[in-house]
C-alpha positions in Angstrom: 253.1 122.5 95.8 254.6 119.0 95.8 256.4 119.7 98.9 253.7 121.4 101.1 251.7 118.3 100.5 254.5 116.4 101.5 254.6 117.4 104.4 251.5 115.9 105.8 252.2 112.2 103.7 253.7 109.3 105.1 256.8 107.8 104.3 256.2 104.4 103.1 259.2 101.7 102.5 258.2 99.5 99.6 260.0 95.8 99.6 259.6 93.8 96.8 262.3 91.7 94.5 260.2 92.9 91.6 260.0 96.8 92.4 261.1 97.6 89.3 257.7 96.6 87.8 255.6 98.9 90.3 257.1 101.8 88.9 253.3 102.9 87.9 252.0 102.1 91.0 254.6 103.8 92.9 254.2 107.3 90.7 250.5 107.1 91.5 251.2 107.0 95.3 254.1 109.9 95.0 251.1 112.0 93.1 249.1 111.5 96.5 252.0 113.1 98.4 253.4 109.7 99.8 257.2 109.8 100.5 258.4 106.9 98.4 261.7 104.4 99.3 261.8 101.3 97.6 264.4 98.3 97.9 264.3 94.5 95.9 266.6 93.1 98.7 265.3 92.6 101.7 268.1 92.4 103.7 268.9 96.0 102.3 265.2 97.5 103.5 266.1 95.8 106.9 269.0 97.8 106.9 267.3 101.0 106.1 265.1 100.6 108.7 267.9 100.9 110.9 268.7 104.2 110.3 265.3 106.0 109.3 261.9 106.1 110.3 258.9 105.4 108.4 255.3 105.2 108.8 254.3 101.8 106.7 255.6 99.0 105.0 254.4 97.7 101.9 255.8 94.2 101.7 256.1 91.3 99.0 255.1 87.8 100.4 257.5 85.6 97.8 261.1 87.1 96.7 264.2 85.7 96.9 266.6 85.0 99.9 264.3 86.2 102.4 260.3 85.1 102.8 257.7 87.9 103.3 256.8 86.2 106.5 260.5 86.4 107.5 260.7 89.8 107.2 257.2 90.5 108.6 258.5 89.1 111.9 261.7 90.7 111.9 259.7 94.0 111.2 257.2 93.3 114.3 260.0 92.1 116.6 261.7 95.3 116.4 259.4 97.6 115.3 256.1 96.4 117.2 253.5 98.9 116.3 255.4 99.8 112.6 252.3 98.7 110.2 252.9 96.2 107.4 250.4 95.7 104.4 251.9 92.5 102.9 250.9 92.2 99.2 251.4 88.8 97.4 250.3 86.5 94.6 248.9 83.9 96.9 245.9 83.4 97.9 245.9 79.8 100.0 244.4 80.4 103.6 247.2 79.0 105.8 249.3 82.2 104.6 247.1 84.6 105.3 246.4 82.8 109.1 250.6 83.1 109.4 250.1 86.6 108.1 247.6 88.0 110.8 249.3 85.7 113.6 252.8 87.8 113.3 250.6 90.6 113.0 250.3 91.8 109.9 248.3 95.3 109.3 246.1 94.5 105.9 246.8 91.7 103.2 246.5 92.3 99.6 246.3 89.6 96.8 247.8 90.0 93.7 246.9 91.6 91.4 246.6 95.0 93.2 245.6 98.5 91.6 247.3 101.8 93.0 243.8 102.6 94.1 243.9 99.5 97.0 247.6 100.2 98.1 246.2 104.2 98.9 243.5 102.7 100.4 244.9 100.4 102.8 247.1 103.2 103.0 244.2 105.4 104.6 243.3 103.2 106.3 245.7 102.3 108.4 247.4 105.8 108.4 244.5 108.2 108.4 241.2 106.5 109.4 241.2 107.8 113.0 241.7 111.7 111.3 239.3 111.0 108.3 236.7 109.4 110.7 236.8 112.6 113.1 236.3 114.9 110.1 233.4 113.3 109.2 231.9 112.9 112.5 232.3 116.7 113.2 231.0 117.4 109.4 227.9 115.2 110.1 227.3 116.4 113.9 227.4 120.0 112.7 224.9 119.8 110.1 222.6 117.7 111.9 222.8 120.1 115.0 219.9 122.4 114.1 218.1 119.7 113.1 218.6 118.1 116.4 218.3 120.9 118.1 214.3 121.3 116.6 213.4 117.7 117.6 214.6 118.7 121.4 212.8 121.6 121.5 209.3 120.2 119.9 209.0 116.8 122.0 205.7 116.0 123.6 205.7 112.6 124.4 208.4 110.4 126.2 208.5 108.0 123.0 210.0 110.8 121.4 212.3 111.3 124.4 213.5 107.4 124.2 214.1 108.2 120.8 216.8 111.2 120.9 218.5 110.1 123.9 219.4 106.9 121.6 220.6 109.5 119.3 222.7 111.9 122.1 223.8 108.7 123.3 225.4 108.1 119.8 226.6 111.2 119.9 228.4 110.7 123.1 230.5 107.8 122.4 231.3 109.2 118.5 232.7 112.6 120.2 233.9 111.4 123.5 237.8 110.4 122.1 237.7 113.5 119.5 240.2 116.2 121.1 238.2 118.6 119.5 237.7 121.0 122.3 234.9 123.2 120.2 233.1 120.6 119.1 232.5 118.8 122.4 232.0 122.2 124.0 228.8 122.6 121.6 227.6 119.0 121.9 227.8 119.3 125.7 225.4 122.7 125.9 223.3 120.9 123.3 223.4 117.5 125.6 222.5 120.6 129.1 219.3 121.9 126.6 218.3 119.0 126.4 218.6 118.0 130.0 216.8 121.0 131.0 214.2 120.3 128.8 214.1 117.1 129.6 213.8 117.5 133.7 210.9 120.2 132.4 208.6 117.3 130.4 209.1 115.1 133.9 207.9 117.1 136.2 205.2 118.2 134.0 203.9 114.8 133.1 204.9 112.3 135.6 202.3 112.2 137.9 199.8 111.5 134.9 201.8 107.7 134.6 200.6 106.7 138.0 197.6 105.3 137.2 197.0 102.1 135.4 196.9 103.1 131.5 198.2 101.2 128.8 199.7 104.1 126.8 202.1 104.6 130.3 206.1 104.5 129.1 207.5 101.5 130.4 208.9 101.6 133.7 210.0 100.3 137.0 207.3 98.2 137.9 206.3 96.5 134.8 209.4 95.1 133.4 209.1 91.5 134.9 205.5 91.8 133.8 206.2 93.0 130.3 209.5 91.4 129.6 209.7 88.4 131.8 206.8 87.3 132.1 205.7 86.3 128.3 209.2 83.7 128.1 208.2 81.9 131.1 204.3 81.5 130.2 205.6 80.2 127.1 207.9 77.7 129.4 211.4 79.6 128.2 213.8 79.8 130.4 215.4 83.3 131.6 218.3 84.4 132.9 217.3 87.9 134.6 220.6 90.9 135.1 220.1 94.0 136.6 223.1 95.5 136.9 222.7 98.5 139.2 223.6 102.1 137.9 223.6 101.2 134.2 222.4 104.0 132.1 222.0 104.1 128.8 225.2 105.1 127.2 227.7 102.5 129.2 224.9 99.9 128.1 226.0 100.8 124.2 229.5 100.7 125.7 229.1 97.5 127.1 226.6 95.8 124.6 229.3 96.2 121.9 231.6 93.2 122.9 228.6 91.3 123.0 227.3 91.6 119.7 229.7 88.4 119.1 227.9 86.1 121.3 224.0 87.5 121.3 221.5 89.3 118.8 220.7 92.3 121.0 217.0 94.2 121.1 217.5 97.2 123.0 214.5 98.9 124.5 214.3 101.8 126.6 212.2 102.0 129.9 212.0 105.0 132.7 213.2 104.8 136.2 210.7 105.4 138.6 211.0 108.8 140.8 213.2 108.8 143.1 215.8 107.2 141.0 217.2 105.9 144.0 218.3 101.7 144.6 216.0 101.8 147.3 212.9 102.8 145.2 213.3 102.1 141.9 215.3 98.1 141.8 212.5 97.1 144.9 209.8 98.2 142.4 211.5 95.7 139.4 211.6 92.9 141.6 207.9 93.9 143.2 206.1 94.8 140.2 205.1 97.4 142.3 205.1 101.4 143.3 206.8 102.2 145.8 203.5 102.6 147.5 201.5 100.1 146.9 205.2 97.7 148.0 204.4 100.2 151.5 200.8 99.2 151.7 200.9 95.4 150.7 204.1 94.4 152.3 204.1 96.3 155.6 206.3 93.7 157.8 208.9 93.7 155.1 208.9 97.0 154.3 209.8 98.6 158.1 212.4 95.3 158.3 214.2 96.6 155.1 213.2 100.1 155.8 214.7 99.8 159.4 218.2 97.9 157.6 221.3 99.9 158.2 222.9 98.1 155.8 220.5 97.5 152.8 216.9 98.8 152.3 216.7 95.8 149.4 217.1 92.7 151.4 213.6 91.8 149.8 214.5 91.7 146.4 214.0 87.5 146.1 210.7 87.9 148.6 209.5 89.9 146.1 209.8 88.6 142.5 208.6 84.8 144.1 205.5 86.6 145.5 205.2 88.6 141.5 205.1 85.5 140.1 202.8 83.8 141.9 200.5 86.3 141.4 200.8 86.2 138.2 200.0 82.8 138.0 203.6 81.1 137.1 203.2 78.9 140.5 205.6 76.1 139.4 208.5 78.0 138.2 211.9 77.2 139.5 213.2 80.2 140.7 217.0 81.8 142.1 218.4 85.0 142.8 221.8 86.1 143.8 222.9 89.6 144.6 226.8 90.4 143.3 229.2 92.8 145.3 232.2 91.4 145.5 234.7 89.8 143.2 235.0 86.4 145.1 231.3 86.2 144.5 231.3 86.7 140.9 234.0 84.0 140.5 232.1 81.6 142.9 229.0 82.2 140.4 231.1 81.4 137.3 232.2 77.9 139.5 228.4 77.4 139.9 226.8 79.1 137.3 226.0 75.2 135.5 223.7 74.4 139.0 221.7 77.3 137.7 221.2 76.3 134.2 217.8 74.2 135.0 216.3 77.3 136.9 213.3 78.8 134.6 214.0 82.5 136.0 217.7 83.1 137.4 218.0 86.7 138.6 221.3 88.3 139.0 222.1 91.7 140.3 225.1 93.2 140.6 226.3 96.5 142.3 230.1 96.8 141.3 228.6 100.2 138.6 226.9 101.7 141.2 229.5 101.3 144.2 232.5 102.4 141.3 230.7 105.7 141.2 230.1 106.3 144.9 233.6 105.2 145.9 234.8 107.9 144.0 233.6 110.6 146.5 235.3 108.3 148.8 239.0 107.5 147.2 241.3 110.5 145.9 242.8 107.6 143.6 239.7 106.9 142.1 239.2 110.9 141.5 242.1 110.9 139.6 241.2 107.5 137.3 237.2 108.9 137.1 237.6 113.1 136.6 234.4 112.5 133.9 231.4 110.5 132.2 233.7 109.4 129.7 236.4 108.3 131.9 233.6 106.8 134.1 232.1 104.9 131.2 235.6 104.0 129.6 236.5 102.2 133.7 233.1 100.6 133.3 233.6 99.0 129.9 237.4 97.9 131.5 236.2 96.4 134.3 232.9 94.5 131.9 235.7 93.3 129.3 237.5 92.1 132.1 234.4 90.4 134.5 233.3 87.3 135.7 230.2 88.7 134.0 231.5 88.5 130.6 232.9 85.3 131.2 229.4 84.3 132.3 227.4 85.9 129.7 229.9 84.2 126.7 229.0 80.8 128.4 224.8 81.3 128.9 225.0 82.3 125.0 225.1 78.7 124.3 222.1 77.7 126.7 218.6 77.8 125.1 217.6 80.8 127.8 216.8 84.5 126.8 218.7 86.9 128.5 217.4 90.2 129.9 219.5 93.2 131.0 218.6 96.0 132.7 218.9 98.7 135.4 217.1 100.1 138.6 218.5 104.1 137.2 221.7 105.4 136.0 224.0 107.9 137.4 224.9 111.9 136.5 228.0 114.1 137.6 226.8 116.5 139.2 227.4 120.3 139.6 225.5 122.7 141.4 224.8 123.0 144.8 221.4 124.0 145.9 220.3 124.8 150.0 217.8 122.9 151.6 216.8 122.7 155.1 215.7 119.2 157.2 215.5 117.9 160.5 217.4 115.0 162.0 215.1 112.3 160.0 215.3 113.9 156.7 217.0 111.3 154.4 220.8 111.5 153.3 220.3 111.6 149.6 222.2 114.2 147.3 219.9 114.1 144.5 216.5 113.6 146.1 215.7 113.6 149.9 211.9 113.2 151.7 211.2 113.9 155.4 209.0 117.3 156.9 208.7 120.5 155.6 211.2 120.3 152.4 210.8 123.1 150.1 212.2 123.5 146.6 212.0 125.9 143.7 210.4 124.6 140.6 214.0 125.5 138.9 216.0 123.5 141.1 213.7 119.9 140.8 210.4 118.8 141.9 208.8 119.0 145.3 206.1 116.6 146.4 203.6 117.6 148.2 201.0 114.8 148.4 203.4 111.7 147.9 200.2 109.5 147.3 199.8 111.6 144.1 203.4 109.8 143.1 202.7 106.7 144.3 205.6 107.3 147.1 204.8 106.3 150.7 203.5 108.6 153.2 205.5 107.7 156.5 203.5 109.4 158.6 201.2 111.8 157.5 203.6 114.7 157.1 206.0 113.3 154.5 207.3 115.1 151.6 209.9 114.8 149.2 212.3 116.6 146.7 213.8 115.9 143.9 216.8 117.8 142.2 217.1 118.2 138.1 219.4 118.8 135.6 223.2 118.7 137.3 221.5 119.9 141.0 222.6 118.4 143.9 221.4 119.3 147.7 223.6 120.5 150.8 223.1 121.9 153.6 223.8 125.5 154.9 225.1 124.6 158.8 227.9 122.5 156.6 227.4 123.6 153.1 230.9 124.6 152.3 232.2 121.0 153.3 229.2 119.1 151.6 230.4 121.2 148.3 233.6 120.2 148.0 232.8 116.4 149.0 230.1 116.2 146.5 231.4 118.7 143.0 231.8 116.8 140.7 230.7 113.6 142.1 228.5 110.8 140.7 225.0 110.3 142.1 221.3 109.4 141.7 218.2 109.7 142.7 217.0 112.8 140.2 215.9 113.7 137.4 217.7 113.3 134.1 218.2 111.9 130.7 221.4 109.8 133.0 219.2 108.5 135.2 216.0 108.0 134.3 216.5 106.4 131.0 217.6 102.9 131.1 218.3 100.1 128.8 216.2 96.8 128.5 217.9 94.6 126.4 216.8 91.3 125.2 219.7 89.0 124.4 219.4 85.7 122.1 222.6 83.7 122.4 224.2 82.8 118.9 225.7 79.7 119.9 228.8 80.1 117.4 231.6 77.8 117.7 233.6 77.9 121.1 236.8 79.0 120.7 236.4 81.6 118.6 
């Protein structure tokens, strides 16, 4: 019996010039199945480890001849990633700084029970398996129970609510290489979807007029987020970073937890959950329709822009604010696509500490999800939404934005982040038919005579009824759901195998219409650390 558990122990090297006095502890951890080999010289262990391989060392900070620490970076400098728990009688600070700076795994004071050597034991060796266990344990018995809340939701409140929850989901399962187990949490994430797309079509055109009880979306978040801070004369720093959905921003939000206390609200993307749409109605604090009817100059300029159809984006918060009274606010925006620009923000970024609303949007999500259709290379790095969220969270730890949010946490400014939509893989191609002016859009497309099934995504009829623009009397629009995507038949063949697999917007779906408003209030802790 002794044996078999053996087999799945770790083989732990135990250093200490008083070993003989551990005998208890040492029977305790060879009752847990731990391979035991002990030395009181450390030049001896050193030796050892030599010759054999083992999984963690349990070292003694004072003996004879040879300091703990002296050993510990021996140990490190030939055995980098060998784990050392060093034990030792004491307790003064400065050791346990030298400890962790040479890399020490766990540090134990004297006196130590068996109990807190198999612990840090566990820890170190068998967290990660321990942690998946549970996770699967605790996903599969919440799964029906899940499963009922998805299938009894009749308000988008309650929507908000379990996409926080899948979202969780997601990030616990996405490094588990339990095949199964993702395999069931990704038809339970597709239900949902579906289900999802379904409550949307039914029940969006009821938010278009003015109602209090409307979710939050597009068009109110300066108004219901911004606005309050500066009427109270606080200052606000403003990021919309393009393509953020709500599972990256959990990603993401996670190294910041250091610097800010986070509130994380939900809001909805406005339909089509395009750039063009849906960040022109944050910065208006308008529908689409309304920007069409109030704006007309502006709107065929931008409309009429090869290169951007938001090159109104600062036109349009100034002229939001002024009509909402906040005449005397001091007001920049900057839009961020390349890397020279972020770095020349960071240079700059002090110039724009007086401003009372500093808006900042940058694009690098959004064009790392479209360039992948683009770049082989970048097929290869991004083959899935957690490979595509795990470059996202690389390239954030890594940014001039990081670097500029750890320095505006110790201004007195509130800091809100958000998105225009987020971004889903799609899968299945659907045929649809357009002239020459029918828009180029994957996910959702508006021109003459479109037609779409119900069970492919939602077809618009009487754009006023969406509060989309009517371009000329005959426009109409559709809108794919769940993992649709549109192509069409004189070139479908091609457009398939361009866009499989891809990432786009512009839909319907938990990815894209669900996006994080987060209120961030800096800490101010000590620099440096």
């Amino acid at each position: 019996m002794f044996k078999e558990i053996e087999k799945y122990r770790a083989k732990i090297i135990w250093i200490d010039d008083e070993i003989d006095l551990l005998k208890s502890h040492i029977l305790f951890l060879e009752n847990k199945g731990y391979s035991l080999t002990t030395f009181n010289s450390p030049k001896d262990a050193l030796e050892e480890l030599k010759v054999k391989d083992f999984d963690i060392v349990l070292l003694d900070e004072n003996m004879q001849g040879m300091s703990g620490i002296d050993v510990l970076k021996i140990i490190k400098s030939h055995y980098k990633y060998l784990p050392v728990i060093m034990i030792t009688k004491n307790e003064e600070e400065w050791l346990m700084d030298e400890a962790i700076g040479y890399n020490a795994d766990n540090f134990l004071t004297k006196p130590v029970n068996p109990s807190q050597i198999l612990l840090a034991c566990k820890d170190i060796l068998d967290a990660s398996k321990i942690w998946n266990d549970k996770i699967t344990e605790k996903y599969l018995n919440d799964f029906q129970l899940l499963n009922n809340k998805i299938h009894n939701i009749n308000n988008i409140n309650d929507w908000f609510a379990i996409n926080n929850i899948l979202c969780e989901w997601i990030i616990n399962i996405e490094n588990m290489n339990d095949k199964n187990l993702i395999s069931i949490f990704n038809d339970q994430y597709a239900e949902a979807n579906k289900l999802f797309s379904n409550f949307i079509i039914k029940n969006y055109k009821n938010w278009m007029n003015i109602d209090n009880h409307n979710p939050n979306m597009s068009n109110v978040i300066i108004k219901k987020y911004i606005q309050p801070f500066l009427s109270n004369n606080e200052k606000v720093i403003f990021i919309v970073l393009d393509c953020l959905s709500f599972d990256i921003w959990k990603k993401i939000s996670e190294k910041l937890f250091k610097f800010y206390k986070i509130d994380t609200q939900n809001s909805l993307s406005i339909l089509p959950t395009t750039t063009a749409f849906a960040r022109n109605s944050i910065f208006s604090g308008l529908f689409p329709s309304e920007i069409y009817k109030k704006y007309p100059l502006e709107w065929d300029k931008m409309w009429n822009n090869e290169k951007s159809k938001n090159i109104y984006e600062e036109f349009f918060v100034k002229e939001l604010l002024k009509n909402l009274g906040l005449f005397e606010k001091k007001i920049n925006y900057k839009k961020i696509v390349t890397l020279d620009q972020g770095k020349e923000l960071i240079k700059r970024m002090n110039e724009y500490k007086g401003c009372d609303l500093f808006s900042v949007v940058i694009n690098f999500i959004d064009i790392l999800g479209h360039s992948r259709t683009e770049s082989n290379v970048i097929k290869e790095i991004i083959n899935d939404r957690v490979s595509y969220r795990s470059a996202v969270c690389n390239w954030f730890e890594n940014s001039w934005l990081y670097e500029f949010l750890k320095e505006a946490s110790y201004w007195n400014h509130k800091v809100i982040i958000t998105s225009d939509h987020g971004m889903l893989q799609v899968k299945k191609p659907v045929l649809v038919k357009g002239d020459k002016n029918t828009s180029t859009g994957v996910r959702s497309k508006y021109g003459r005579n479109l037609n779409l099934s119900n069970k492919k995504g939602l077809e618009i009829k009487h754009p006023s009824d969406y509060n989309l623009p009517d371009f000329d009397g005959l426009t109409n629009y559709i809108i794919a759901k769940n993992s649709n995507f549109f192509v069409y038949p004189n070139d479908s063949v091609s457009y398939v195998k361009n866009f499989k697999n891809s990432f786009q917007h512009g839909g319907i779906s938990l990815e894209e219409m669900i996006v994080p408003v987060a209120i961030l209030k800096g800490k101010k802790i000590e620099k440096g650390y």
